[in-house]
DRENTIBA-354233 format. One record per residue (C-alpha): x, y, z; residue number from 1. Coordinates in Angstrom, 1 decimal, always signed. Layout:
! residues N
<X=X Y=Y Z=Z nr=NUM>
...
This chain:
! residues 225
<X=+41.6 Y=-6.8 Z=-0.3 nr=1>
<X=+37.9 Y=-6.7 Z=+0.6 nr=2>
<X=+36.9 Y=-3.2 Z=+2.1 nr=3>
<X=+33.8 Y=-3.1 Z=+4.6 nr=4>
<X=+32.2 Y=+0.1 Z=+4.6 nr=5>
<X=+29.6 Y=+0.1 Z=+7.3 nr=6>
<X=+26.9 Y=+2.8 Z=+8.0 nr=7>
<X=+29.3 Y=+4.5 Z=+10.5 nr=8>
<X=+32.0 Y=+4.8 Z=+8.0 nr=9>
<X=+30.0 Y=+6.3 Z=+4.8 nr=10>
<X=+30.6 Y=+10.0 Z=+5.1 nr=11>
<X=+34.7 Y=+9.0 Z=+5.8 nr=12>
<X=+34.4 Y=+7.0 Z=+2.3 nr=13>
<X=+32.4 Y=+9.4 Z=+0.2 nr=14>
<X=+35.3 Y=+9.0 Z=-3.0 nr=15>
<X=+35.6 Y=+5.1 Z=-2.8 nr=16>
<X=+31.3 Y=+4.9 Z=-2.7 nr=17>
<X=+31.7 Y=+7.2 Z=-5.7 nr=18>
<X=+33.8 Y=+5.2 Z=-7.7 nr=19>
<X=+30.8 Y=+1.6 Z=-6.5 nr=20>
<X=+28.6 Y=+3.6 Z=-7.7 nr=21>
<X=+30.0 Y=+4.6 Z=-11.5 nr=22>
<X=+31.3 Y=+0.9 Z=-11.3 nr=23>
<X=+27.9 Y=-0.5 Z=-10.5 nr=24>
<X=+26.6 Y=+1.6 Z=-13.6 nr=25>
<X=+29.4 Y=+0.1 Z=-15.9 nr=26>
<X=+28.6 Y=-3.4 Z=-14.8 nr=27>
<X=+24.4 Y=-3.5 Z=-14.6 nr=28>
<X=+23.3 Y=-1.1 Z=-16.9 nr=29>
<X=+27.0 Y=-1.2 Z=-20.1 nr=30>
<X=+27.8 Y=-4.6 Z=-19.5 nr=31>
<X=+24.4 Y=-6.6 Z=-18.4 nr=32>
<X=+22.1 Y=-4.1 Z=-20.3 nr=33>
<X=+20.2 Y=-3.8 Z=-17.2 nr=34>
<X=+17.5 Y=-0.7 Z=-17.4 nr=35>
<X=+17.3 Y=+0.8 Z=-13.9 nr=36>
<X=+14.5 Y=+3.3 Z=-13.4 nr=37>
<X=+15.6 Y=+7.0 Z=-11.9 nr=38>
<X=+19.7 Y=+6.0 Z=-11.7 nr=39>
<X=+21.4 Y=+9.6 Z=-13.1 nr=40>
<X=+23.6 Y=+8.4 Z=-16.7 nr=41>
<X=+27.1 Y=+6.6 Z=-15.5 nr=42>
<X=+25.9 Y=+6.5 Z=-11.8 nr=43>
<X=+24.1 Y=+3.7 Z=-10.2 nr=44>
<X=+22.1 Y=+4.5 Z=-6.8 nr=45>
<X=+19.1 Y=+3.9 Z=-6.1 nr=46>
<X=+16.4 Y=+4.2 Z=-3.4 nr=47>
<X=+18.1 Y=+0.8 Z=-1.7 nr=48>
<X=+21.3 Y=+2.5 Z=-1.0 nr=49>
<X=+20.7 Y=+4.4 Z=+2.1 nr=50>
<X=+22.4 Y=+5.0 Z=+5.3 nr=51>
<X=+21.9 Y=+1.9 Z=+6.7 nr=52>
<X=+23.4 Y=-0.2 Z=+4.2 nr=53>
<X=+26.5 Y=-2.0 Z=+4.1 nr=54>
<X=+29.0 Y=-2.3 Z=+1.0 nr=55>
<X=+31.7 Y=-4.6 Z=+0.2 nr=56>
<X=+34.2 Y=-3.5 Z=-2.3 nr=57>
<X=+36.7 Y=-5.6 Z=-3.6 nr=58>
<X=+40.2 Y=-4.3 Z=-4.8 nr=59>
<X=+42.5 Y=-6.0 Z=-7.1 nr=60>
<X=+45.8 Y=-5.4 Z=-9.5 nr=61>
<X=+48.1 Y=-2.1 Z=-9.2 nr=62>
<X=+47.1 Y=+0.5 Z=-7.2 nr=63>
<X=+44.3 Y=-1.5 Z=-5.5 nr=64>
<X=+41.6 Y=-0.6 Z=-8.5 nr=65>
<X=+37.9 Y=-1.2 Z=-7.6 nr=66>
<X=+37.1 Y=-4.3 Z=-9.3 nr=67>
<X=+33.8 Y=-5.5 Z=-7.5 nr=68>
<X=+31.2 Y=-4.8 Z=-4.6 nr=69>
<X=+28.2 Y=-5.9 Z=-3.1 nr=70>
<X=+25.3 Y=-4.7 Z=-1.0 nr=71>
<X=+23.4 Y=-5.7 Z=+2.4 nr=72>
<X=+20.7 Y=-3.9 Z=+3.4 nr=73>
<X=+18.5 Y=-4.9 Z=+6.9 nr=74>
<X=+15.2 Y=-6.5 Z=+5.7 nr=75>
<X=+13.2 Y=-4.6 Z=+8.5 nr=76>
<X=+12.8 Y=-1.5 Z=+6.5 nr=77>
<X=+12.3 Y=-1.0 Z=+2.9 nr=78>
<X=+14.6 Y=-3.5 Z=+1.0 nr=79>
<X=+14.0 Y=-4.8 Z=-3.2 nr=80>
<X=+12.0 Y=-7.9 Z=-2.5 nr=81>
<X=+9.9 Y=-6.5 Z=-0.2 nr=82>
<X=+8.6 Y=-2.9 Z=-2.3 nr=83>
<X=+9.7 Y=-4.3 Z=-6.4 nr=84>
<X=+9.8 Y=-7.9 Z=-6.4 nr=85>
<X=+7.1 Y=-9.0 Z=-4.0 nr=86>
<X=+5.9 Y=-10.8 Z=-6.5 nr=87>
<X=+8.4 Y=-13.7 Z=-6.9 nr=88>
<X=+8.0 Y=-14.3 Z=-3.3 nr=89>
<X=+4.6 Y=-16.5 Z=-4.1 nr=90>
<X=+5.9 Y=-19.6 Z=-1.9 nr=91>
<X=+7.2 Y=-17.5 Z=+1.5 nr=92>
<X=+6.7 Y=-13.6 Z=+2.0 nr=93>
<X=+9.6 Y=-11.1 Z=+1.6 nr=94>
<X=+11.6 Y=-11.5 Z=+4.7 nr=95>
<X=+11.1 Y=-9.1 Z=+7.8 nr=96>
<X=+13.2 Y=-10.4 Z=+10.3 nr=97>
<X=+16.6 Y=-8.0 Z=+12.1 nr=98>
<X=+18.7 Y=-11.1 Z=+11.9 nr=99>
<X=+18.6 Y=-11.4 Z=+7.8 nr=100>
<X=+20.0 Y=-9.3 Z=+5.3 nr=101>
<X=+19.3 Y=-8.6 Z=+1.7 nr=102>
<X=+21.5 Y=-9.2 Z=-0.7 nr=103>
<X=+21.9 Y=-7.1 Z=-4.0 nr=104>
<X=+23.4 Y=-5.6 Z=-6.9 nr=105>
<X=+26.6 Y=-7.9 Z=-6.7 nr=106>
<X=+28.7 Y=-7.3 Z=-9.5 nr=107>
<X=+32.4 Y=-8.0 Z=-11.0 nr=108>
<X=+33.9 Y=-5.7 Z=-13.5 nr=109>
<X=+34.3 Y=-8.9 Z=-16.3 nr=110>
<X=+35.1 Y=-6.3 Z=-18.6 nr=111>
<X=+38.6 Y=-5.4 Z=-16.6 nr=112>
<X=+39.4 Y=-8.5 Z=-15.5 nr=113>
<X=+40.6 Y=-12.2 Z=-17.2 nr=114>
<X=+38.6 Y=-15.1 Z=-16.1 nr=115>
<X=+41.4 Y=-16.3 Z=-14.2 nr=116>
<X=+41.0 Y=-13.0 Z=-11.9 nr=117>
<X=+37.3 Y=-13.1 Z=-12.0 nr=118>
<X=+37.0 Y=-16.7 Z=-10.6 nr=119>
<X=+39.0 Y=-15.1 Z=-7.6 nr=120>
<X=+37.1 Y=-12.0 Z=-7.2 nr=121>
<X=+34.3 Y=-13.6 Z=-6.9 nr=122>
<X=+35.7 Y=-16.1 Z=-4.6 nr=123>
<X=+37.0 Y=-14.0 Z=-2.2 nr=124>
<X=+34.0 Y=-11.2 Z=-2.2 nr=125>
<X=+31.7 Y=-14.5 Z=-1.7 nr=126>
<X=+33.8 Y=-15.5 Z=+1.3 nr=127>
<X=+34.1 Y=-12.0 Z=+2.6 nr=128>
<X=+30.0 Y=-11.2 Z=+2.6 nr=129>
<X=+30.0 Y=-14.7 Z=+4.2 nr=130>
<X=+32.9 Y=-13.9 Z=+6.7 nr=131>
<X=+30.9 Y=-10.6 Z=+7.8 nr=132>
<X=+27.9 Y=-11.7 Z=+8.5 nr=133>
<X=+28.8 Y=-14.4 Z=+10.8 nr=134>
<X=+31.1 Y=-12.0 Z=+12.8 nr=135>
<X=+28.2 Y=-9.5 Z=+13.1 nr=136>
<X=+25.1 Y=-11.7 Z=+13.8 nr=137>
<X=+23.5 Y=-11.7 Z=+10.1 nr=138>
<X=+21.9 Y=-15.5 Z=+10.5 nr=139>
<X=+20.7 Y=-15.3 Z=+6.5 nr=140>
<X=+20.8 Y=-13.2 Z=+3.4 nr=141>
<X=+17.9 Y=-13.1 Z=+1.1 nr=142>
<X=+18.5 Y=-12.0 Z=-2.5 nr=143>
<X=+17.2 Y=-11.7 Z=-6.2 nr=144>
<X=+18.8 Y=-12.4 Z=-9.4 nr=145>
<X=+19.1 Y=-15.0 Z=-12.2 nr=146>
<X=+18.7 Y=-18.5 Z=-11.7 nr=147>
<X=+22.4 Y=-19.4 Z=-12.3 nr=148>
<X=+22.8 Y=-17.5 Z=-9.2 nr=149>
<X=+20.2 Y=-19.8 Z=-7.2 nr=150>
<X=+22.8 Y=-22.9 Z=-8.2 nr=151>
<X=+26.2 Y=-21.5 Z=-7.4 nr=152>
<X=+24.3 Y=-20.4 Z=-4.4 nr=153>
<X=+23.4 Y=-24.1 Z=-3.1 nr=154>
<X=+26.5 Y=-25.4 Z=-3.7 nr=155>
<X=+27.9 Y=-23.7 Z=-0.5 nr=156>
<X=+24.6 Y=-22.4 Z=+1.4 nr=157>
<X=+21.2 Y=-23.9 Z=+2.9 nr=158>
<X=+19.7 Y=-21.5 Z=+0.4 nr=159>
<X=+15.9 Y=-22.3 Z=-0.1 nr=160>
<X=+13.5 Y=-20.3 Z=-3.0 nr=161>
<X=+10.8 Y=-17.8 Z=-1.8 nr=162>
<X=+9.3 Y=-18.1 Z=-5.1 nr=163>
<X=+9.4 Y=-20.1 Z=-8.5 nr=164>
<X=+11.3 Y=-19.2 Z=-11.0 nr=165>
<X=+10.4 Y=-17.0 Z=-14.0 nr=166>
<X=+11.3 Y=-16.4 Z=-17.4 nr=167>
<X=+11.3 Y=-13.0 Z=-18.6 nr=168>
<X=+11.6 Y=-12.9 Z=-22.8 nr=169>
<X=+12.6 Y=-9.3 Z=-23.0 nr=170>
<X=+16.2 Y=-10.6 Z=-21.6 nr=171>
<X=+15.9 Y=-13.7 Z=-21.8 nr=172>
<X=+16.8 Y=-14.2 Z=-18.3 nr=173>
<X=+15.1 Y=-16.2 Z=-15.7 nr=174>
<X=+15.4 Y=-14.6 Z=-12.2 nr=175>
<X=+14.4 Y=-15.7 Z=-8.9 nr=176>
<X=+14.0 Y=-15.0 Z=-5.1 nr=177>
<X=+15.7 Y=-17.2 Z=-2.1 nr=178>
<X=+17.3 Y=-16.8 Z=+1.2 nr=179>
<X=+20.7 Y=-18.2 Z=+2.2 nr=180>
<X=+21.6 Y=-19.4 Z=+5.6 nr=181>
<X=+25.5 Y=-17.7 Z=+6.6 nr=182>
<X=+27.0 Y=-20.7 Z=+8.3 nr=183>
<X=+31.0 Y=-21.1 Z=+9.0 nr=184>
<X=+30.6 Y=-24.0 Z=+6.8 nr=185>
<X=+29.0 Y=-22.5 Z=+4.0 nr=186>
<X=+32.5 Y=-20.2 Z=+3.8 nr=187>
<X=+34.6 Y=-23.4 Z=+4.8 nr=188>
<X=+33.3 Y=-24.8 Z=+1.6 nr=189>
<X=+33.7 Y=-21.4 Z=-0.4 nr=190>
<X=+37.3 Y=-21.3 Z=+0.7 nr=191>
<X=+37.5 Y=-25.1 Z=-0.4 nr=192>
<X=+35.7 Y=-24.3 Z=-4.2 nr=193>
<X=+38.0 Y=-21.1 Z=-4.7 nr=194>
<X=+41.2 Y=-22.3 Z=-3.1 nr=195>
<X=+41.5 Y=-19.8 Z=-0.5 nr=196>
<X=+43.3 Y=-20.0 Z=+2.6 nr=197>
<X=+41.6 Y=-20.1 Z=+6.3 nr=198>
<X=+42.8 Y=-16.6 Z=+6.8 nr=199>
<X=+41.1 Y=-15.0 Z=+3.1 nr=200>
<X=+40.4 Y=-13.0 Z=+2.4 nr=201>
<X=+41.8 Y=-9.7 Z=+4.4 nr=202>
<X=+38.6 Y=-7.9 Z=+5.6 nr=203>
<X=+39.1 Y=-4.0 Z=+6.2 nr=204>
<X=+37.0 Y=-2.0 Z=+8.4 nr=205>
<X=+37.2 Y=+1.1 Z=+9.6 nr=206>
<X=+35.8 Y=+0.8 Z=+13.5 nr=207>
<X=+35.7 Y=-2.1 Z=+15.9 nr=208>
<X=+33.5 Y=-5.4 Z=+15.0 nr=209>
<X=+32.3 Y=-4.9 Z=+18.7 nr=210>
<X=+31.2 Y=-1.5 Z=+17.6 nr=211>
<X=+29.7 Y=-2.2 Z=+14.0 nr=212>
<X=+28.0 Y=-4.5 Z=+16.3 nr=213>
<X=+25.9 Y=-2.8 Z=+18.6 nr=214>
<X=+25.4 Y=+0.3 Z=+16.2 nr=215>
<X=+24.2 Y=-1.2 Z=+13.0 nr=216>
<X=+22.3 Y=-4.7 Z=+14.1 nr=217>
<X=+18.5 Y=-4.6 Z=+15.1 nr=218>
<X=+19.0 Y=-7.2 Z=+17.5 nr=219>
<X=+21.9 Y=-8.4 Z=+19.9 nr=220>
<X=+24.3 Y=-10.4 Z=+17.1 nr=221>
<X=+24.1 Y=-13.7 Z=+17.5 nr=222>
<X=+27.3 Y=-15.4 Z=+16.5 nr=223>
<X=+28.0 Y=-18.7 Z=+14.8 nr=224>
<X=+29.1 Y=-21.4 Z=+17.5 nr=225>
């Protein structure tokens, strides 16, 4: 099950953005290593997650545990690759536009999970992200992250860099910045790749699309033909 947790909805889901949060600290900053300035010990939020930001969070196994989630905040105000990571946009500026999306801290709990169960986590929170934004008028997502992101990325989205990519020794990561175009056959060929049916995965919301709609976009949605 992929739960949608929209602006609206945030003070209603106060325990399950909890329980992102400490799982978003277990995965970045236990499991990656990641160093993330100002985040309180076992807790990761930042200055990104605000109240106009919308979380996916993806349950699995008995009892429905949190397993994985994923963040889209509206590129018109403040967003990462606009106030940190300007800098890797050296090709196109940061995005600005109410129709795109950014993209961030997506993460699985590997740690949890077999690779049998991750390869389907991901799968269907990739579909999900992709399912939502065409039903609410997101045209693109931009994002930042490592490069092996950038080439699962093309393999089902028009994704094209904002910057070059570059190699940082301290982890011995390269990272870069792009934008990906949310198409209905982008997720046809996520469903294909992850052996999902038409119908996955099961997106829960708490309101009416029509109402997410009008309340949380910057622009009348425009839908996917």
């Amino acid at each position: 099950m992929i739960e949608i947790i929209t602006p609206g909805s945030h003070s209603a889901r106060t325990a399950s953005l909890d329980d992102m949060h400490r799982l978003r600290y277990r995965v970045a900053v236990e499991q990656w290593g990641w160093k993330i300035p100002g985040v309180a010990p076992g807790y990761d939020k930042d200055q990104f997650d605000t109240d106009r930001t919308v979380y996916l969070l993806a349950y699995a196994g008995p009892g429905d545990r949190l397993v994985g989630a994923a963040r889209l905040n509206p590129t018109t105000g403040p967003h990462m690759l606009s106030e940190i990571f300007g800098d890797f946009c050296d090709l196109q500026p940061a995005p600005r536009d109410p129709a795109v999306y950014e993209f961030s801290r997506y993460v699985i709990d590997h740690a949890a999970l077999s690779k049998e169960e991750q390869f389907r986590i991901r799968g269907r929170l990739s579909a999900a992200i992709n399912d939502f934004c065409l039903r609410t008028g997101v045209r693109a997502l931009s994002w930042f992250s490592y490069r092996s992101m950038y080439q699962r990325a093309v393999q089902s989205w028009e994704t094209t860099p904002l910057g070059l990519p570059r190699h940082f020794p301290d982890d011995d990561q390269t990272y870069i910045a792009a934008v990906s175009q949310m198409t209905a056959e982008g997720l046809a060929r996520l469903r294909i790749a992850f052996s999902l049916s038409p119908g996955e995965p099961a997106l829960v919301v708490r309101e009416r699309w029509e109402a997410i709609d009008r309340r949380w976009l910057d622009a009348e949605p425009r839908r996917a033909a």
